[in-house]
Chimera marker file (.cmm) of the C-alpha trace (Angstrom):
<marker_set name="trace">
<marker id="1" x="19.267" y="-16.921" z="1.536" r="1" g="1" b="0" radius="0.5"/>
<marker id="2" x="21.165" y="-13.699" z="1.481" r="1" g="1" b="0" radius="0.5"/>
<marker id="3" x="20.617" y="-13.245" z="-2.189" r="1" g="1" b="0" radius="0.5"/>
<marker id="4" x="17.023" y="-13.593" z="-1.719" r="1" g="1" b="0" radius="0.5"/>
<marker id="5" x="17.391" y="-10.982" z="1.563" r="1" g="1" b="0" radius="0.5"/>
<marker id="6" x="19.076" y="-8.771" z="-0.402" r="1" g="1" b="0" radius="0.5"/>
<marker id="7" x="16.414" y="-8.960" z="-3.517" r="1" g="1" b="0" radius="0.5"/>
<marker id="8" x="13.848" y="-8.678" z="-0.857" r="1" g="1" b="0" radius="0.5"/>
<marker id="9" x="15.465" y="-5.369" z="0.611" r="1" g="1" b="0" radius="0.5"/>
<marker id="10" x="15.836" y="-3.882" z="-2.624" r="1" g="1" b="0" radius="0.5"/>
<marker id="11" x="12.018" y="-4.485" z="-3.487" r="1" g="1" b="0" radius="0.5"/>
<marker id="12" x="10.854" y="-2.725" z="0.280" r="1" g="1" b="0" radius="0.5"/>
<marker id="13" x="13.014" y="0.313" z="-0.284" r="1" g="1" b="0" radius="0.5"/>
<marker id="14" x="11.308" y="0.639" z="-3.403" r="1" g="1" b="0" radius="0.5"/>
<marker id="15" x="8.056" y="0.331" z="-2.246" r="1" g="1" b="0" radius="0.5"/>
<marker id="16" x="8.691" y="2.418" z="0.766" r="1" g="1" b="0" radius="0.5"/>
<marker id="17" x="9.757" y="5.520" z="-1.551" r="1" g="1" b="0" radius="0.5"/>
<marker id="18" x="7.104" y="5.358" z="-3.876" r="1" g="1" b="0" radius="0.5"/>
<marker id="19" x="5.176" y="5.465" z="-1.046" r="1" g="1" b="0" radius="0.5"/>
<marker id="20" x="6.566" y="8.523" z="0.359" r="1" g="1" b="0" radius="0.5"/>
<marker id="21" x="6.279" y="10.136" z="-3.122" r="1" g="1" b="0" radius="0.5"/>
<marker id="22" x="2.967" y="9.011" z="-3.685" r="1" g="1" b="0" radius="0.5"/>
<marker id="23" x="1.269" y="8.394" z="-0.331" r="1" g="1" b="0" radius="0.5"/>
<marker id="24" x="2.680" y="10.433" z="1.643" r="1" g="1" b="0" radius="0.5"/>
<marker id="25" x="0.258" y="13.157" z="1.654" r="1" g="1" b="0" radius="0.5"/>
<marker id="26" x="-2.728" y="10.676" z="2.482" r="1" g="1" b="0" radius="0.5"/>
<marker id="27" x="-1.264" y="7.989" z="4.331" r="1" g="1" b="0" radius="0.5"/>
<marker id="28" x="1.635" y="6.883" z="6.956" r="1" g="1" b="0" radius="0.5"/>
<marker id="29" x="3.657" y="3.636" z="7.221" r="1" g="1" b="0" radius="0.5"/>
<marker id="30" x="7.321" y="2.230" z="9.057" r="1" g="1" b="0" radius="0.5"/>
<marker id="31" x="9.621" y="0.846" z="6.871" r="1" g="1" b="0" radius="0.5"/>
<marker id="32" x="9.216" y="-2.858" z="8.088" r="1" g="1" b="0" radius="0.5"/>
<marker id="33" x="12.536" y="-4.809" z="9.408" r="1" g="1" b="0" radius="0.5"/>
<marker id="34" x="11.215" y="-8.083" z="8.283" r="1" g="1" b="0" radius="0.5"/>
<marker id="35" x="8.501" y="-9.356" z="6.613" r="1" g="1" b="0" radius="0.5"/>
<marker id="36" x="7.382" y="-9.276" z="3.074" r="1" g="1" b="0" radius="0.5"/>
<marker id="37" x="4.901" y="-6.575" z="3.518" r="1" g="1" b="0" radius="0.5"/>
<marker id="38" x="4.418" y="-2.857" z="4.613" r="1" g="1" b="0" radius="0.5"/>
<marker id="39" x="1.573" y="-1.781" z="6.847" r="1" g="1" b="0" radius="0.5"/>
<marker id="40" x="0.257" y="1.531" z="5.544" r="1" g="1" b="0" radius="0.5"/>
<marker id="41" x="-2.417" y="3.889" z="7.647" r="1" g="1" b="0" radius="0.5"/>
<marker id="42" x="-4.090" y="6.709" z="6.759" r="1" g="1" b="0" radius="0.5"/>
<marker id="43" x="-3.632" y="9.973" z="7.965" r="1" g="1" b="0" radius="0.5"/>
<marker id="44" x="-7.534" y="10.679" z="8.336" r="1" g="1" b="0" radius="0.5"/>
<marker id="45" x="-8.981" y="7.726" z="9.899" r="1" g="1" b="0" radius="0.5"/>
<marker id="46" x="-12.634" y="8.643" z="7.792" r="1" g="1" b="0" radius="0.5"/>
<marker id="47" x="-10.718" y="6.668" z="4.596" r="1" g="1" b="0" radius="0.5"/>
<marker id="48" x="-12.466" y="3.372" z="4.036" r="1" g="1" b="0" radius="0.5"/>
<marker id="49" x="-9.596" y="1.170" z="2.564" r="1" g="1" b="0" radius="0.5"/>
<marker id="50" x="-12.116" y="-1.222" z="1.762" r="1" g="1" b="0" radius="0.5"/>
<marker id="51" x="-13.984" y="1.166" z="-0.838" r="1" g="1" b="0" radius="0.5"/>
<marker id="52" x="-10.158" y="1.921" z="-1.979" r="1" g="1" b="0" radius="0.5"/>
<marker id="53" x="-9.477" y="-1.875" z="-2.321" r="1" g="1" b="0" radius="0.5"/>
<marker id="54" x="-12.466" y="-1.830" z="-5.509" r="1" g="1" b="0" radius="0.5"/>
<marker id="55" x="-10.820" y="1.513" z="-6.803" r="1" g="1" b="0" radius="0.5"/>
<marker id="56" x="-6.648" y="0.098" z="-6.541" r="1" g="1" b="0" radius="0.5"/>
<marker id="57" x="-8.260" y="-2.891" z="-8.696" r="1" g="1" b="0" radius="0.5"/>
<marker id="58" x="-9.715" y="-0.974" z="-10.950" r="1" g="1" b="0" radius="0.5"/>
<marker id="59" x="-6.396" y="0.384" z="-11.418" r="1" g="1" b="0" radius="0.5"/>
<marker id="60" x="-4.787" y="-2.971" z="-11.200" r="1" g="1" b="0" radius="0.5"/>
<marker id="61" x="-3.436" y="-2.762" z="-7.856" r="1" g="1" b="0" radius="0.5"/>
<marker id="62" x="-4.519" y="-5.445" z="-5.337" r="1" g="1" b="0" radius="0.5"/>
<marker id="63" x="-4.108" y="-4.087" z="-1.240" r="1" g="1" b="0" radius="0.5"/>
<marker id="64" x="-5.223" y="-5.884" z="1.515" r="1" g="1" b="0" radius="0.5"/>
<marker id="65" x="-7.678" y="-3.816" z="3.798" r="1" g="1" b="0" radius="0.5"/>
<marker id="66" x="-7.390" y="-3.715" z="7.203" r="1" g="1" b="0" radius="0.5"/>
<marker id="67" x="-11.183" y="-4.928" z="7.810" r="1" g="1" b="0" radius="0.5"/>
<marker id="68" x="-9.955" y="-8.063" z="7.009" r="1" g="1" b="0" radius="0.5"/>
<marker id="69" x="-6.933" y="-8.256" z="9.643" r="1" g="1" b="0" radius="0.5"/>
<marker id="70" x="-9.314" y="-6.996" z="12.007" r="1" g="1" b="0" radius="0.5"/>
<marker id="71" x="-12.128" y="-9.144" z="13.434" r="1" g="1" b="0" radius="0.5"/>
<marker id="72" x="-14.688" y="-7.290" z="13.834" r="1" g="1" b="0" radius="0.5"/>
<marker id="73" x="-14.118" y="-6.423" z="10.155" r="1" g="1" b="0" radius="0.5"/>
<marker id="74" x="-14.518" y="-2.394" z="11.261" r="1" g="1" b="0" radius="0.5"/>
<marker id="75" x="-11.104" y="-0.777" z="10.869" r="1" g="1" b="0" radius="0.5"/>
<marker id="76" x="-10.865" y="0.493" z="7.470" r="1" g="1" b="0" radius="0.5"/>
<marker id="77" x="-7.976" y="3.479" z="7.843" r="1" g="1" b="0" radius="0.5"/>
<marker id="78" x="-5.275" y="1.066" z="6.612" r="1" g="1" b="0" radius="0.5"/>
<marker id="79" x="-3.827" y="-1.725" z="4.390" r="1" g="1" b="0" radius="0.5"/>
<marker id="80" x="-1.188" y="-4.122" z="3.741" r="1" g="1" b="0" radius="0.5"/>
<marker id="81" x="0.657" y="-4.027" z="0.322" r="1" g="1" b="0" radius="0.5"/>
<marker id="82" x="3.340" y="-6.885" z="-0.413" r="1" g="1" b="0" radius="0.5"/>
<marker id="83" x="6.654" y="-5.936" z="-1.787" r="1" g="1" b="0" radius="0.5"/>
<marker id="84" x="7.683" y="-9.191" z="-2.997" r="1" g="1" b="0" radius="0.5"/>
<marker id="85" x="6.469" y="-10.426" z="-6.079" r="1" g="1" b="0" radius="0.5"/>
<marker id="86" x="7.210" y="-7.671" z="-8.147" r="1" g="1" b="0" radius="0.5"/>
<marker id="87" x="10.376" y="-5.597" z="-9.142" r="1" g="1" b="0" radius="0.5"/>
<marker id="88" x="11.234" y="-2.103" z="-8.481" r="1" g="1" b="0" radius="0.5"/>
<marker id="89" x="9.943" y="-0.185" z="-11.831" r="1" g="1" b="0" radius="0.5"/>
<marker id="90" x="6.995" y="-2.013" z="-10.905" r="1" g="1" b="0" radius="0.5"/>
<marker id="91" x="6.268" y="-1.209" z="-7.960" r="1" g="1" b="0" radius="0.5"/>
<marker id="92" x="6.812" y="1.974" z="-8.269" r="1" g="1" b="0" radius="0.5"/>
<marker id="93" x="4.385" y="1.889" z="-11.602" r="1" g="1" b="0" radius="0.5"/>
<marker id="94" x="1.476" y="0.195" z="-9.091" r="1" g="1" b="0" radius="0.5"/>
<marker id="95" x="2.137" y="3.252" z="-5.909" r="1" g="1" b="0" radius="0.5"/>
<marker id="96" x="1.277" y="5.824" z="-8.855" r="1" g="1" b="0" radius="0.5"/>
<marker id="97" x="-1.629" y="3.712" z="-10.056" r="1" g="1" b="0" radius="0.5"/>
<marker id="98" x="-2.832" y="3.569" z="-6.379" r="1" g="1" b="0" radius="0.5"/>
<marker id="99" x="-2.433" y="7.273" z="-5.749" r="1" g="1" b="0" radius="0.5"/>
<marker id="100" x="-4.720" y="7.859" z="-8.859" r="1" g="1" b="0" radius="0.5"/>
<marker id="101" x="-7.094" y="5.497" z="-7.538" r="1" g="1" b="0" radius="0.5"/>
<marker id="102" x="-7.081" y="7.754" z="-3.789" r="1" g="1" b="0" radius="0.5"/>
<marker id="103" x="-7.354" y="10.662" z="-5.725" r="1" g="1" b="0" radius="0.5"/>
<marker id="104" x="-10.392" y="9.519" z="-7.654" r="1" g="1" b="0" radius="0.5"/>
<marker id="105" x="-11.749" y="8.547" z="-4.514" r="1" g="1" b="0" radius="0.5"/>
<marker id="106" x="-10.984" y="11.839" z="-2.610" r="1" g="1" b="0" radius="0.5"/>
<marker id="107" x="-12.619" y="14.048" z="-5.830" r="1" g="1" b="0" radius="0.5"/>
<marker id="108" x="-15.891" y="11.419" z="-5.816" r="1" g="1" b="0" radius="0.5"/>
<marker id="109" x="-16.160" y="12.465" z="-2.059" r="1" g="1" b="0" radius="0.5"/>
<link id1="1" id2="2" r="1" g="1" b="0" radius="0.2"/>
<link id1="2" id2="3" r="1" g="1" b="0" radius="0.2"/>
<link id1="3" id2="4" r="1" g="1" b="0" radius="0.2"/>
<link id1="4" id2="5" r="1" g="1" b="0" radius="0.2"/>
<link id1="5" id2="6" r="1" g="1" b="0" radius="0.2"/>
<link id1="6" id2="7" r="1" g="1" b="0" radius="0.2"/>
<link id1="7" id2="8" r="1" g="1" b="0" radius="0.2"/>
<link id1="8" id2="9" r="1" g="1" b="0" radius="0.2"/>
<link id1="9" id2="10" r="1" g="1" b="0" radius="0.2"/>
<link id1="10" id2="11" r="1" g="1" b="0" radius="0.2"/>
<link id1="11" id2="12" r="1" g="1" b="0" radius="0.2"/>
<link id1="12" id2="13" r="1" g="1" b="0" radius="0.2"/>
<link id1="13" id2="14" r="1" g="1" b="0" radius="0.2"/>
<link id1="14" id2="15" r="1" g="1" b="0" radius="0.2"/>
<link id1="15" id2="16" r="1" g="1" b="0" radius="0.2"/>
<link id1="16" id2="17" r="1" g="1" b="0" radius="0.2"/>
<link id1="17" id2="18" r="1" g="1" b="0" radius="0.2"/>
<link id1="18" id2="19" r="1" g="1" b="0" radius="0.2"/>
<link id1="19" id2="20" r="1" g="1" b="0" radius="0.2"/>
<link id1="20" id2="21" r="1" g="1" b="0" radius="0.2"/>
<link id1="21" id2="22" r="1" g="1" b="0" radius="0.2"/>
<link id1="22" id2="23" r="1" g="1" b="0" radius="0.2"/>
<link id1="23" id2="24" r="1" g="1" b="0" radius="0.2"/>
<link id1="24" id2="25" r="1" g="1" b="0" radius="0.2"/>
<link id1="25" id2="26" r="1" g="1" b="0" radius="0.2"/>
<link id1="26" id2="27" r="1" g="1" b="0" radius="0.2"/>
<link id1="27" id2="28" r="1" g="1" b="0" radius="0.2"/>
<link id1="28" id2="29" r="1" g="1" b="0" radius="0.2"/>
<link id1="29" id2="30" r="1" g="1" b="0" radius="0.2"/>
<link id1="30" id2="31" r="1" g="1" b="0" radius="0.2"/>
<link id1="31" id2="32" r="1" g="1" b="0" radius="0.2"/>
<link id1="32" id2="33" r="1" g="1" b="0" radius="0.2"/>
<link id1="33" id2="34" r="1" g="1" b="0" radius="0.2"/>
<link id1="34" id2="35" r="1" g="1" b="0" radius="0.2"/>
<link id1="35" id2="36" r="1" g="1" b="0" radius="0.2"/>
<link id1="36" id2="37" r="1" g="1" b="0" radius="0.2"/>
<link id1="37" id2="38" r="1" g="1" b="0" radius="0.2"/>
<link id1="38" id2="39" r="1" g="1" b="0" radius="0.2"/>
<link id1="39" id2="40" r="1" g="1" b="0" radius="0.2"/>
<link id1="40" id2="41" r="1" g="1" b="0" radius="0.2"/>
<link id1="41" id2="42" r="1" g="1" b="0" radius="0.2"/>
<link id1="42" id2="43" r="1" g="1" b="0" radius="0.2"/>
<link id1="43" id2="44" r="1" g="1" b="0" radius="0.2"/>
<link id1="44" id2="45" r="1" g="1" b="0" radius="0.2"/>
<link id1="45" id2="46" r="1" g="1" b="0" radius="0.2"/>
<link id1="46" id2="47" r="1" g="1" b="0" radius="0.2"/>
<link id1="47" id2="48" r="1" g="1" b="0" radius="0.2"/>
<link id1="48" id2="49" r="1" g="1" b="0" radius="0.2"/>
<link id1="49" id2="50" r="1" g="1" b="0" radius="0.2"/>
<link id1="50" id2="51" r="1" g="1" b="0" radius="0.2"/>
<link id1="51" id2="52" r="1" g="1" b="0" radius="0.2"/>
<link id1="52" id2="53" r="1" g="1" b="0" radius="0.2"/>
<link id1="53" id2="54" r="1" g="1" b="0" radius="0.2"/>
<link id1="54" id2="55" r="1" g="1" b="0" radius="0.2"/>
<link id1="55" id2="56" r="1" g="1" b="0" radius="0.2"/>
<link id1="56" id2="57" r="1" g="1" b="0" radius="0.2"/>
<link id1="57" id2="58" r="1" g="1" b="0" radius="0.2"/>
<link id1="58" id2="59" r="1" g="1" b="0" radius="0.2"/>
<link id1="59" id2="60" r="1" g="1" b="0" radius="0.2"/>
<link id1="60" id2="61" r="1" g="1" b="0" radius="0.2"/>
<link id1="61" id2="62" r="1" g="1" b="0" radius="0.2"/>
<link id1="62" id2="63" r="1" g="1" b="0" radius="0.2"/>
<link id1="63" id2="64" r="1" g="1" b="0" radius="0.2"/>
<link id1="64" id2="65" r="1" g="1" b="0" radius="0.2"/>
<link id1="65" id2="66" r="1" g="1" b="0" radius="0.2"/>
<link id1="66" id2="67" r="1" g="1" b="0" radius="0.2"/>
<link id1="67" id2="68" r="1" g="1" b="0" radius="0.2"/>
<link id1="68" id2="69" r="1" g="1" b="0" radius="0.2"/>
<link id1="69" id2="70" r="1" g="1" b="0" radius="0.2"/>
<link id1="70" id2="71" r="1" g="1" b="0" radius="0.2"/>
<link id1="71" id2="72" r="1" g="1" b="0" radius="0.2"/>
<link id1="72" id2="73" r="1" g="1" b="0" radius="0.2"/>
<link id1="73" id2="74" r="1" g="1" b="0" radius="0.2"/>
<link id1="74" id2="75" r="1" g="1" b="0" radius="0.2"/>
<link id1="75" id2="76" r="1" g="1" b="0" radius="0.2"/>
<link id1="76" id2="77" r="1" g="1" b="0" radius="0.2"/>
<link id1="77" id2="78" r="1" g="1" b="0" radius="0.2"/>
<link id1="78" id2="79" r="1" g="1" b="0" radius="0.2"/>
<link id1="79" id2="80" r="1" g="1" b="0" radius="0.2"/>
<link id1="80" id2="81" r="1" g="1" b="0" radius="0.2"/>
<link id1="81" id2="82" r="1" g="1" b="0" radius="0.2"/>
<link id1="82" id2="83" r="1" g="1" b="0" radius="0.2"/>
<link id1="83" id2="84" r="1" g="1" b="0" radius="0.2"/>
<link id1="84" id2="85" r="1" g="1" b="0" radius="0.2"/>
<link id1="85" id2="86" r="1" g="1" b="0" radius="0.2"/>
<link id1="86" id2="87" r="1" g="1" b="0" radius="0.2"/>
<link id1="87" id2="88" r="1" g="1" b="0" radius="0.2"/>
<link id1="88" id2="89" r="1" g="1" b="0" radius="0.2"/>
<link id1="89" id2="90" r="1" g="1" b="0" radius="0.2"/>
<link id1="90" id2="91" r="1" g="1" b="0" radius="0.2"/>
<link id1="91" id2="92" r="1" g="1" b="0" radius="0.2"/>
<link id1="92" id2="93" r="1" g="1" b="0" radius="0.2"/>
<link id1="93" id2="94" r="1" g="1" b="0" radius="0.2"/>
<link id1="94" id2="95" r="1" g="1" b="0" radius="0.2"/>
<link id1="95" id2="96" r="1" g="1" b="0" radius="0.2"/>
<link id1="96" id2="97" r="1" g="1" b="0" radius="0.2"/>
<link id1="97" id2="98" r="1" g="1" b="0" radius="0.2"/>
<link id1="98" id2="99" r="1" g="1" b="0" radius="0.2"/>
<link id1="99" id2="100" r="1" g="1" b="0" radius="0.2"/>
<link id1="100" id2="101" r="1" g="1" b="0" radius="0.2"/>
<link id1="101" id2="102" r="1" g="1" b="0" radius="0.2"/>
<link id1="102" id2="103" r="1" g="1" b="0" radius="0.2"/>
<link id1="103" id2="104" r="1" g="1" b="0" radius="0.2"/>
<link id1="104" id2="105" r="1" g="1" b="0" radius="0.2"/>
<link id1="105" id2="106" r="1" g="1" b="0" radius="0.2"/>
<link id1="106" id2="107" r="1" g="1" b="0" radius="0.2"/>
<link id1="107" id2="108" r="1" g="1" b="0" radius="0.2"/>
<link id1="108" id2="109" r="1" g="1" b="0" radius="0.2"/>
</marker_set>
């Protein structure tokens, strides 16, 4: 178990600093205590994370939206990303693919 905390810590701090780098322009988030994932919400709440769910796809990064946490299926300002399943470098590599893929979306607006 501590290995696996440890692994697990190493792959959030990652995340979480791409994030910053990447994100943080568009979108806020906590660094999570526990977990496996990281709660991210946009800084204008007009974003629709579902139309950026198709775009980070495209760009072969999967998100969850927050329509589907929510259940009236209406709030669309945020998403969950996991930090799990994937090491550091790529992480990192799937933050910059998402940032294209809210830039994209920001110029088509």
């Amino acid at each position: 178990q501590p290995d696996l905390t440890a692994l697990y810590r190493a792959r959030r701090d990652a995340l979480c600093a791409a994030l910053a780098a990447h994100l943080g322009a568009w979108f806020t988030f906590e660094v999570p205590v526990g977990g496996m994932f990281v709660w991210v919400v946009a800084r204008d709440p007009r974003v629709d994370t579902d139309r950026l769910l198709n775009a980070a796809l495209d760009a072969g990064v999967c998100i969850a939206p927050s329509s589907v946490f929510d259940a009236s299926g209406e709030d669309r300002s945020a998403f969950r990303i996991n930090f799990t399943l994937n090491p550091p470098e790529r992480l990192e590599e799937g933050v910059r693919r998402l940032a294209g893929a809210v830039r994209r979306l920001a110029d088509a607006s």
